[in-house]
C-alpha positions as CSV (number, residue, x, y, z in Angstrom):
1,X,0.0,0.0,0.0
2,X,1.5,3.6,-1.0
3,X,1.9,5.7,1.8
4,X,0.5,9.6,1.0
5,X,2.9,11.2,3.2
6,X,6.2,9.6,1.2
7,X,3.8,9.9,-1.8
8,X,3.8,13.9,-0.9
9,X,7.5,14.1,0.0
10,X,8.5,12.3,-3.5
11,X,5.8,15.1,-5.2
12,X,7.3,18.1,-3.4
13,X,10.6,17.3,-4.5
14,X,9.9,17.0,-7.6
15,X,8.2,20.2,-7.7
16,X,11.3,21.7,-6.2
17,X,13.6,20.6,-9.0
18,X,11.2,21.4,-11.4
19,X,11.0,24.9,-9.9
20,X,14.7,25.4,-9.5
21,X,15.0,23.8,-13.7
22,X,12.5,26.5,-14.5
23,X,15.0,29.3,-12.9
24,X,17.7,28.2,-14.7
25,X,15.5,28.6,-17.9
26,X,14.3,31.8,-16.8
27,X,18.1,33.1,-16.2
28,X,18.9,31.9,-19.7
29,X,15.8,33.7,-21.4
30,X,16.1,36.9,-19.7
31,X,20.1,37.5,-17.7
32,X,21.2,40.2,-20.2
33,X,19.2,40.6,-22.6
34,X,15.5,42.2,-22.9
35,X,11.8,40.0,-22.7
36,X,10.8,39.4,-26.2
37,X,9.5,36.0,-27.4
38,X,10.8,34.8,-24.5
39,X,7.8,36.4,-22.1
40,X,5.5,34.3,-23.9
41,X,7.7,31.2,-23.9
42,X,8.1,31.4,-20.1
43,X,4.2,32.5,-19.4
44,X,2.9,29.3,-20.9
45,X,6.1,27.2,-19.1
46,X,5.5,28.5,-15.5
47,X,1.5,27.8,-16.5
48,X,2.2,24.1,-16.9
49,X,4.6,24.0,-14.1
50,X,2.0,25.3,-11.6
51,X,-1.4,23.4,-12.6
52,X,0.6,20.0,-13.3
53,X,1.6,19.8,-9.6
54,X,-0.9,21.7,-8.3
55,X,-3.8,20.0,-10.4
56,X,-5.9,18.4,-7.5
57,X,-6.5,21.8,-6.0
58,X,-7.6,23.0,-9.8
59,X,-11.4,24.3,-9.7
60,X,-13.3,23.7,-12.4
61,X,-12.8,27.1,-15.2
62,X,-15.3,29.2,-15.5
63,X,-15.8,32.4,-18.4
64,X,-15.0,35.1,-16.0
65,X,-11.1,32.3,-15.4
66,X,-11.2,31.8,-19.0
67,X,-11.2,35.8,-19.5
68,X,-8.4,36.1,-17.5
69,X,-6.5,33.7,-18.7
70,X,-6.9,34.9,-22.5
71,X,-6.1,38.3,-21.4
72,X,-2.6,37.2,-19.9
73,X,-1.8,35.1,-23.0
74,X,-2.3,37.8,-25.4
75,X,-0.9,40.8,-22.8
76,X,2.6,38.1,-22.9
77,X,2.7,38.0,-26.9
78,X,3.2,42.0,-27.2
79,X,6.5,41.2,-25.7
80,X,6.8,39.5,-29.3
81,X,4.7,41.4,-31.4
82,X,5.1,44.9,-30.7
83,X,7.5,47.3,-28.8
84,X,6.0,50.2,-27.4
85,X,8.5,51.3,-24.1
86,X,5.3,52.7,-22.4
87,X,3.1,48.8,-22.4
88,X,6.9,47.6,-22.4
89,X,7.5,48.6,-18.7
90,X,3.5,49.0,-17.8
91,X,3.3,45.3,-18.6
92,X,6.4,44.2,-16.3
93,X,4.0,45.0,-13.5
94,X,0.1,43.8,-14.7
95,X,1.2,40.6,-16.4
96,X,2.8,39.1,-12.6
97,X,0.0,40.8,-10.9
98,X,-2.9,39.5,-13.2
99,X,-1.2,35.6,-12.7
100,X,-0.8,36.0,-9.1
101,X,-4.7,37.1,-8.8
102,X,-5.7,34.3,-11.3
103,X,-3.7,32.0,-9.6
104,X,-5.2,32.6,-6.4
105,X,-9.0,32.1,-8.2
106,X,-8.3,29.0,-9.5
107,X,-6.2,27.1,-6.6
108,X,-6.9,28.8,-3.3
109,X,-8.3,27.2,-0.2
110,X,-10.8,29.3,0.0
111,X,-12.7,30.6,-2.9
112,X,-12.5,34.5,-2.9
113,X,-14.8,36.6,-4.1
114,X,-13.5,39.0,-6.6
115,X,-16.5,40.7,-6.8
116,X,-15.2,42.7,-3.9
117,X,-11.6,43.5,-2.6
118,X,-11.8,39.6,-0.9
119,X,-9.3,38.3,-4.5
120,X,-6.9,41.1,-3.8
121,X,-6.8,39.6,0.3
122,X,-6.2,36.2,-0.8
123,X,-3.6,36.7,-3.3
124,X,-1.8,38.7,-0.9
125,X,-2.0,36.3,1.7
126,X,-0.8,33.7,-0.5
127,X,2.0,35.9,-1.8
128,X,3.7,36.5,1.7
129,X,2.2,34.4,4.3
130,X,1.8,31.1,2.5
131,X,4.8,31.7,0.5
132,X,7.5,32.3,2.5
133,X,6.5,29.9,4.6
134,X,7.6,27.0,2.8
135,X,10.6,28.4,1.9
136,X,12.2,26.5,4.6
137,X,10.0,23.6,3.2
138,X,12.6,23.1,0.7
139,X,15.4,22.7,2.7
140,X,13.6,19.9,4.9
141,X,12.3,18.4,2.0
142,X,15.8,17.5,0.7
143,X,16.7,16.6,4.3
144,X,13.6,14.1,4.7
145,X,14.6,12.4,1.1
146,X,17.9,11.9,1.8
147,X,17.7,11.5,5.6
148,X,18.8,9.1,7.8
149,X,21.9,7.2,9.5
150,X,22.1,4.3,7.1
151,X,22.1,6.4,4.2
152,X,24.4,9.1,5.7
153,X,26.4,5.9,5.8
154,X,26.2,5.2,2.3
155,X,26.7,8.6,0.5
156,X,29.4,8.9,3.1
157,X,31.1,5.7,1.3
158,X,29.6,6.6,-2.2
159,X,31.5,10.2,-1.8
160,X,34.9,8.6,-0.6
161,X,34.8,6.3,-3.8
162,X,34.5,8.7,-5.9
163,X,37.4,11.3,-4.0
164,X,39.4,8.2,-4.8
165,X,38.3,7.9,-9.0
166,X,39.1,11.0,-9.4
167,X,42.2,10.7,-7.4
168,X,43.5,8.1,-9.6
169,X,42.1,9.6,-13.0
170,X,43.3,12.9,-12.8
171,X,47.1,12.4,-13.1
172,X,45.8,9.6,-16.2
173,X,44.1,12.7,-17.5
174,X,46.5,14.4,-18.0
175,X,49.0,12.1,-19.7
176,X,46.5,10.9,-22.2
177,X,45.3,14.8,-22.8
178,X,48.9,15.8,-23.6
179,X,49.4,12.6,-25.9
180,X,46.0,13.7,-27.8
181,X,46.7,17.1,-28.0
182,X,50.4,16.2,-29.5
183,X,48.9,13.8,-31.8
184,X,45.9,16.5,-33.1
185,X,46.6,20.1,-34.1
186,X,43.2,20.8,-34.0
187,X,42.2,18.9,-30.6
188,X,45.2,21.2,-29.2
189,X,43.7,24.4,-30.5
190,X,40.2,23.3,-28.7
191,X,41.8,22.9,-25.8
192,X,43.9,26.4,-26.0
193,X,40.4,28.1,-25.8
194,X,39.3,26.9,-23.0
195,X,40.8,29.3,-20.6
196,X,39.3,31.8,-22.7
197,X,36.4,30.6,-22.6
198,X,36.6,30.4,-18.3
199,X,38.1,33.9,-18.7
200,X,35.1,35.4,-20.4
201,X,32.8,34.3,-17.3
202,X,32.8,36.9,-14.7
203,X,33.0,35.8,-11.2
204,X,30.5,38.0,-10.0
205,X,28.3,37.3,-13.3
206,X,28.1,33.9,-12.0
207,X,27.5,34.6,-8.5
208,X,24.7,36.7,-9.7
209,X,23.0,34.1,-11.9
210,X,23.3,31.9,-9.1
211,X,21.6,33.9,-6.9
212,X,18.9,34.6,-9.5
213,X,18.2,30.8,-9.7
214,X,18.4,30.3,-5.9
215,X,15.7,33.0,-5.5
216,X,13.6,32.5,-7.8
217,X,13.8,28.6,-7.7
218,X,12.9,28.9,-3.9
219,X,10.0,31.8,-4.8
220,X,8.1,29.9,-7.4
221,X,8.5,26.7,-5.4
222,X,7.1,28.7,-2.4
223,X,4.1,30.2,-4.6
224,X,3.2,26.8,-5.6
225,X,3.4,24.9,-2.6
226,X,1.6,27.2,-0.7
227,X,-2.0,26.6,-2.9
228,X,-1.0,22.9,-2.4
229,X,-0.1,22.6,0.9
230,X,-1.7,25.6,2.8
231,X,-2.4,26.9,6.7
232,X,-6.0,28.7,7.3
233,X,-5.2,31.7,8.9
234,X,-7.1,34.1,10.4
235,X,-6.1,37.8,11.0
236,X,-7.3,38.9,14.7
237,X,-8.7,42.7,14.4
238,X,-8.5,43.4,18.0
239,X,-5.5,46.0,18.7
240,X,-5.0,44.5,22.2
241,X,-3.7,41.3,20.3
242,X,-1.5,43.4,17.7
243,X,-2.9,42.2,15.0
244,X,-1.5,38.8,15.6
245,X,-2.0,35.8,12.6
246,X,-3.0,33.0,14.2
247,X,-3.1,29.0,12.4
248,X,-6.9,27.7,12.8
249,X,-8.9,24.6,11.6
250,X,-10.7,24.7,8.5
251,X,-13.7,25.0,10.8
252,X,-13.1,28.2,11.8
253,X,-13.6,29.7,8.6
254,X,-16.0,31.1,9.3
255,X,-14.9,33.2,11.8
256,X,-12.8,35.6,8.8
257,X,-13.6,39.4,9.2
258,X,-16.0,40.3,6.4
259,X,-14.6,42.7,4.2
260,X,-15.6,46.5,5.1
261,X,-18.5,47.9,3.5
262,X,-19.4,51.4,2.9
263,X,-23.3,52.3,2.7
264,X,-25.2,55.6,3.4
265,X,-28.4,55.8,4.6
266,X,-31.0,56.4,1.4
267,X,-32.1,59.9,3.2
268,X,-29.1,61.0,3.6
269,X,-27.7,59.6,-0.1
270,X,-31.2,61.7,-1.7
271,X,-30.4,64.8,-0.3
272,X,-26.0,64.3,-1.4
273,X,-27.5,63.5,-4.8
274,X,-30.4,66.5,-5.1
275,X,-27.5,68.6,-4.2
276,X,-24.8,67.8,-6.2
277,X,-27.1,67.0,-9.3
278,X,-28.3,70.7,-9.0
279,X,-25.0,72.0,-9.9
280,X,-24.2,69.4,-12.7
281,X,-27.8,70.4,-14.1
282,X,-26.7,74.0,-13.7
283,X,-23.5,72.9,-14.9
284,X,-24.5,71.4,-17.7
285,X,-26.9,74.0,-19.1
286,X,-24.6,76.6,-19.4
287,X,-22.4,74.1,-21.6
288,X,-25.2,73.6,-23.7
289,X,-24.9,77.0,-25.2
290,X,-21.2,76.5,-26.9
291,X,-20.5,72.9,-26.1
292,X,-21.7,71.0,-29.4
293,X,-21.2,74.4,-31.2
294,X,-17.3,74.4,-30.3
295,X,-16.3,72.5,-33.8
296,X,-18.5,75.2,-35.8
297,X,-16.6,78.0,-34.2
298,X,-19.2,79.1,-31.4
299,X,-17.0,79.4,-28.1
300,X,-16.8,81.8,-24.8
301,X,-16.9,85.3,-25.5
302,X,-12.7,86.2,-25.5
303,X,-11.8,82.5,-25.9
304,X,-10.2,80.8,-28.5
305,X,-9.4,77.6,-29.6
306,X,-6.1,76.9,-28.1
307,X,-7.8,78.4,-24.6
308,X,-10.8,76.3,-25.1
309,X,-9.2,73.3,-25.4
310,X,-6.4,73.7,-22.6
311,X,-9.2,74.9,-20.1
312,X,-11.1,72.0,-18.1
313,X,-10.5,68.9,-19.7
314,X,-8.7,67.8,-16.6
315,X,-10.4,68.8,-13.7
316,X,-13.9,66.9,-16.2
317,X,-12.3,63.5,-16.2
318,X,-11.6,64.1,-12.3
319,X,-15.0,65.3,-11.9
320,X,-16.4,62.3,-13.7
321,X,-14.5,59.3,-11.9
322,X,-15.9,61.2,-8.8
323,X,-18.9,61.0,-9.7
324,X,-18.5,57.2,-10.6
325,X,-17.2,56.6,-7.1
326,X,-20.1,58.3,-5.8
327,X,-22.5,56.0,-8.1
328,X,-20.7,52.9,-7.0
329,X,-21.5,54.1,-3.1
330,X,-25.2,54.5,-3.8
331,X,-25.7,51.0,-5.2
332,X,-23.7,49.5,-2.9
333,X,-26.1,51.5,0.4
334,X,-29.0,49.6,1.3
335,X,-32.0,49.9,-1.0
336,X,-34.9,51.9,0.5
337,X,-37.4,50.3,1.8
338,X,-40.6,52.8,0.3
339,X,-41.3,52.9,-2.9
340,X,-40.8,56.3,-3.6
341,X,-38.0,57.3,-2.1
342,X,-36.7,54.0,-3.9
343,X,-37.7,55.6,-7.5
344,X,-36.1,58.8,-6.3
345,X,-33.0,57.5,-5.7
346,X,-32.6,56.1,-9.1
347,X,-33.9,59.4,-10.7
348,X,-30.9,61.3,-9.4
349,X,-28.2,58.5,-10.2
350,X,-30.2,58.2,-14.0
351,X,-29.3,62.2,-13.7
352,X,-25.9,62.0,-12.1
353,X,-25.2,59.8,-14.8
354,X,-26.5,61.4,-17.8
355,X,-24.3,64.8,-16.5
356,X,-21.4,62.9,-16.1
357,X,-21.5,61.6,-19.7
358,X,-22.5,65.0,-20.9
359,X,-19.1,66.4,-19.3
360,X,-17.1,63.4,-20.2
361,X,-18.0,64.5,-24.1
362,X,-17.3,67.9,-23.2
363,X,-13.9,67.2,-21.8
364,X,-13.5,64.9,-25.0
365,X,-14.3,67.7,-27.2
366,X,-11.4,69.6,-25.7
367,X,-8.8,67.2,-25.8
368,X,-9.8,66.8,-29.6
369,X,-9.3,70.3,-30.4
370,X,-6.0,70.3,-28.2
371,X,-4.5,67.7,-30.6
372,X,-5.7,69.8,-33.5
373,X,-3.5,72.4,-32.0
374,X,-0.6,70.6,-30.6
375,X,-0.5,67.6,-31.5
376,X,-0.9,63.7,-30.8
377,X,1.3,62.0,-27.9
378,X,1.0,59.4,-25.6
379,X,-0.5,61.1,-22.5
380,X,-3.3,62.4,-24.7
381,X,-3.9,58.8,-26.6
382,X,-4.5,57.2,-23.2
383,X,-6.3,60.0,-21.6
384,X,-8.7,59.7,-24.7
385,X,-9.0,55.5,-23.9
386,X,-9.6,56.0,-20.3
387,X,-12.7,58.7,-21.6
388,X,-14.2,55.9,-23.4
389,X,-13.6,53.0,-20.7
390,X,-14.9,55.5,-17.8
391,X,-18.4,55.9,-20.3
392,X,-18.4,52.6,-20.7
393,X,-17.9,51.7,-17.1
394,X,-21.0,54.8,-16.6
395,X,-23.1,53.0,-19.1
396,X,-22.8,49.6,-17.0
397,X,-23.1,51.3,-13.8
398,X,-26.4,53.1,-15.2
399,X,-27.7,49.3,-16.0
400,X,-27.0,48.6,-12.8
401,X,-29.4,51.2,-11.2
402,X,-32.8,49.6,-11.6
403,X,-31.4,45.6,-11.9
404,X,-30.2,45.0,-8.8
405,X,-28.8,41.5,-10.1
406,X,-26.7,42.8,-12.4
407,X,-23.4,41.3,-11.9
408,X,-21.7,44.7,-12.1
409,X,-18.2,44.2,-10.6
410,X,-18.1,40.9,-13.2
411,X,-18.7,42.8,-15.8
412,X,-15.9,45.8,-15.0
413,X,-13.5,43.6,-14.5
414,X,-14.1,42.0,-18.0
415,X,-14.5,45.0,-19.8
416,X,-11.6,46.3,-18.1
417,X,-9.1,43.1,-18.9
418,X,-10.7,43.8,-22.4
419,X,-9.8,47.0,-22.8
420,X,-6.4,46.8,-21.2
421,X,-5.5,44.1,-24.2
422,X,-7.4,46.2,-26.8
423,X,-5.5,49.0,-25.6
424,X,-1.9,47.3,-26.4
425,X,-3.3,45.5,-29.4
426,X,-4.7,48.8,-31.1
427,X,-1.7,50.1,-32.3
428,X,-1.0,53.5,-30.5
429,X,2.2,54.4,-31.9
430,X,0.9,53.9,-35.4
431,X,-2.4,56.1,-34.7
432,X,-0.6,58.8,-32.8
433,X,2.3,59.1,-36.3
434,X,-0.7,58.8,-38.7
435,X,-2.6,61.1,-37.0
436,X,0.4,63.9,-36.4
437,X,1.2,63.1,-40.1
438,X,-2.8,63.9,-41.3
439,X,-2.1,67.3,-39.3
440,X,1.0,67.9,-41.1
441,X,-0.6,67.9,-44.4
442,X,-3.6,70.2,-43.2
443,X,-1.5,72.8,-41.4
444,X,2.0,72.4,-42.7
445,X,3.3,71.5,-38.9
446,X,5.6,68.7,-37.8
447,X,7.0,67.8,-34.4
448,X,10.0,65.4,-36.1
449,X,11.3,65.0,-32.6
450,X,8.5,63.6,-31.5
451,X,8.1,60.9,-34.2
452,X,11.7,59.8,-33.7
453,X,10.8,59.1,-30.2
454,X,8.0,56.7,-31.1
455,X,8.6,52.9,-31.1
456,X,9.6,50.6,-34.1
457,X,6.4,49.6,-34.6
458,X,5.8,53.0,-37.0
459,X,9.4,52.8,-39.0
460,X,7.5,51.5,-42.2
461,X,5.0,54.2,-41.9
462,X,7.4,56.9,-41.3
463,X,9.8,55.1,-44.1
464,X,6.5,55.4,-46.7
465,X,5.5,58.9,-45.3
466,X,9.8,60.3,-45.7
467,X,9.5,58.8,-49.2
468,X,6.4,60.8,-50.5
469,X,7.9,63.8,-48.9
470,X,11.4,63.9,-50.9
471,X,13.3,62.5,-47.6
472,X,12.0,64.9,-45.0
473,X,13.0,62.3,-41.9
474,X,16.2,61.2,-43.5
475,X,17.7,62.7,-40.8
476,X,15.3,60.4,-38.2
477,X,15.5,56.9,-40.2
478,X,19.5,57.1,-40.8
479,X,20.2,57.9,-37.7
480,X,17.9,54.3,-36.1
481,X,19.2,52.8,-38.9
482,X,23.1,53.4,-37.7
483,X,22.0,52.2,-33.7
484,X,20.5,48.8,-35.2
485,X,23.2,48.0,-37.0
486,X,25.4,48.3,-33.5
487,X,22.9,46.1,-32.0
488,X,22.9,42.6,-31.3
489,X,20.1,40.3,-30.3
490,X,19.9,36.9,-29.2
491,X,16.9,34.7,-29.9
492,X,15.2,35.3,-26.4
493,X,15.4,38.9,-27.5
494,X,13.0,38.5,-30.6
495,X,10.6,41.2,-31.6
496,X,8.7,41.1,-34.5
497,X,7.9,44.9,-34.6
498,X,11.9,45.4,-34.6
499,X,12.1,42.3,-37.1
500,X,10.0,44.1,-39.5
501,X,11.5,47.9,-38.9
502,X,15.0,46.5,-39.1
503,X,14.0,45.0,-42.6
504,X,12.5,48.0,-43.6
505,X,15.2,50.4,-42.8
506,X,17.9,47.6,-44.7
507,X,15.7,47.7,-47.7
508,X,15.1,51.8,-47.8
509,X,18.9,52.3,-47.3
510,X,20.2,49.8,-49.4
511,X,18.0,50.2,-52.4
């Protein structure tokens, strides 16, 4: 009969090499050199690596896991695909957050609910508490495996066997290398470059890459083993007992704080809403008058476009993801309990929202006419996408008002895991060059600085733009073309968006 606890020792340390087999990977793909397919390539490795060994704790996918998980695949491949520095660094953070939180929905003891802040709990639990923990597990792992007198007793006389082989080989090695190498030219010239070789590795290179394995070998070991062998814990609240984590049975799972809710009482919420919705109504009125006239050339009396545009945009957005906190707080309060004062409620939030897309529009109108004056960049690309996600996210909050089983938090977090990949799939540095380049032919105006500083992913565009222009970026394209031909890439390093530029430049240049 198997016994499950030697059965779980022989698992765990094979987890443990497998962990410490996928740093050594991880060192090779990225030590030195820059993510590119390799992000991708280690995604999907340190996928398999967690559900094979942690496959009994697996619950069953659902659309909300299978969202999630597409959204990670495809956020991993613009490592490969495109190279935009802004998604390029934003990504190092979202991709190892967006695991960890998926992670923690699909193996964790306890099934959080991430329709509330409960995911972000667990995950951080499982990240520190239930993680470190077992990074002494590793070390008593190997010791249980290979524990023991008897066997001390043999690897003792294993070890002293093989002190004494090599004793006896190495003077033997070295007469019959010296014979070879006498009797081969060419085996002598292999052997010549060896202490080159040993000279090119740095000392403290190695003890780096070491470390980097050691670390990380121990960390993803620790992440894993800490969904498949876990400890309930439950945090004490009481400040007499400084907040001390204390180790109970699954029993007492119950006993976990519930998460803090904010709710306002529905009198007090109707007269917060009748007052601000008085202002936005206000507000909003006086818009009216020059707000969808703006593009026809109706604006405030002494203001001109450039003053238009630059004036309020900001303080609009802020002003509209208040007011969607402020919606989110009302449907979260308790629902009044008379009728009318229940329909009264959601006539001011049906108002709060129709205002707050009213001056989300305005505040797009103005960026609009801010580009038209001075130009398209990145800040004002992604102010415009987080416009159309906060309407969105209004429009969804809005449905939420009279159906109370909307599944609201559900849907943000898909829409926003949507958006997020849309957003680096979209193309931003080829709308923001194509867009600077349309108002370059309508008012003879071109920030060339600005379009050098955008990624590879627009080199053809520029390249087909320079040409109908009689070489106007020469200047721009000769100069990337000089830095990539200084630059060297190994195959972890592969972009196609620099694959394709880098062709493009050769083939401009060397025509």
């Amino acid at each position: 009969m198997n016994d499950p606890s030697a059965m779980k020792q022989e698992r765990a340390l094979q987890a443990l090499g497998a962990a410490f087999l996928l740093a050594v990977l991880n060192q090779y793909l990225f030590y030195g050199t820059v993510p590119g397919v390799s992000y991708p390539i280690f995604v999907c490795l340190f996928y398999g690596f967690v559900f094979y060994f942690a496959k009994d704790k697996l619950r069953k996918p659902s659309v909300v896991s299978y969202i999630w998980l597409g959204a990670i695949v495809l956020l991993s491949l613009t490592y490969a695909l495109f190279a935009n520095w802004v998604f390029f660094g934003l990504n190092l953070l979202v991709i190892p957050a967006l695991i960890l939180l998926h992670m923690t929905y699909m193996l964790s003891y306890k099934q959080p609910s991430w329709s509330r802040i409960g995911i972000i709990g667990a995950a951080a639990e499982h990240f520190f508490a239930q993680s470190l923990r077992h990074w002494g597990t590793a070390p008593q792992i190997i010791r249980r495996i290979f524990g023991g007198e008897k066997i001390k007793d043999e690897r003792k006389q294993v070890l002293i066997k093989v002190l004494i082989g090599l004793g006896i080989s190495l003077p033997l090695l070295l007469i019959v290398t010296s014979l070879l190498s006498s009797a081969d030219g060419v085996f002598h010239e292999m052997l010549a470059k060896f202490p080159q070789m040993l000279a090119r590795i740095s000392f403290g290179e190695g003890i780096a890459r070491l470390l980097w394995v050691i670390l990380l070998g121990l960390g993803m070991f620790g992440l894993l083993w800490g969904f498949v062998d876990h400890k309930v814990y439950i945090w004490n609240p009481k400040p007499e007992l400084n907040m001390e984590i204390l180790p109970v049975p699954d029993s007492a799972l119950e006993l976990l704080p519930e998460p803090l809710a904010l709710k306002v009482d529905p009198v007090i919420l109707t007269t917060i809403l009748t007052v601000i919705n008085t202002v936005y109504v206000l507000f909003v009125s006086v818009q009216f008058s020059y707000l969808f006239g703006a593009w026809d050339g109706i604006l405030p009396q002494g203001s001109t476009y450039a003053d238009y545009a630059r004036s309020g945009f900001l303080e609009l957005i802020l002003v509209t993801s208040i007011n969607f906190v402020l919606l989110l707080l009302s449907l979260h309060s308790d629902r009044p309990e008379r009728s009318l004062l229940r329909t009264t409620v959601h006539i001011l939030l049906y108002i709060l929202v129709l205002c707050s897309v009213i001056m989300l529009y305005s505040a797009y109108s103005r960026l609009m006419l801010y580009e038209e004056a001075y130009g398209y960049t990145y800040i004002r690309f992604l102010v415009h996408a987080f416009m159309i996600f906060l309407g969105l996210l209004l429009v969804l909050a809005a449905v939420r008002i009279s159906r109370v089983q909307f599944p609201l938090a559900q849907c943000c977090l898909a829409l926003g895991l949507l958006s997020y990949v849309l957003v680096n799939y979209i193309g931003m540095d080829h709308i923001i060059a194509k867009q600077n380049i349309q108002r370059y032919q309508k008012s003879g105006v071109l920030d060339t600085s600005y379009l050098s500083r955008l990624s590879p992913d627009v080199l053809p565009l520029l390249i087909s733009f320079n040409k109908q222009e009689n070489g106007k970026l020469d200047a721009v394209l000769r100069e990337k073309w000089e830095g990539q031909q200084t630059t060297k890439r190994k195959w972890p390093a592969f972009n196609v968006a620099k694959f394709r530029a880098e062709r493009a430049l050769e083939h401009y240049f060397d025509k």
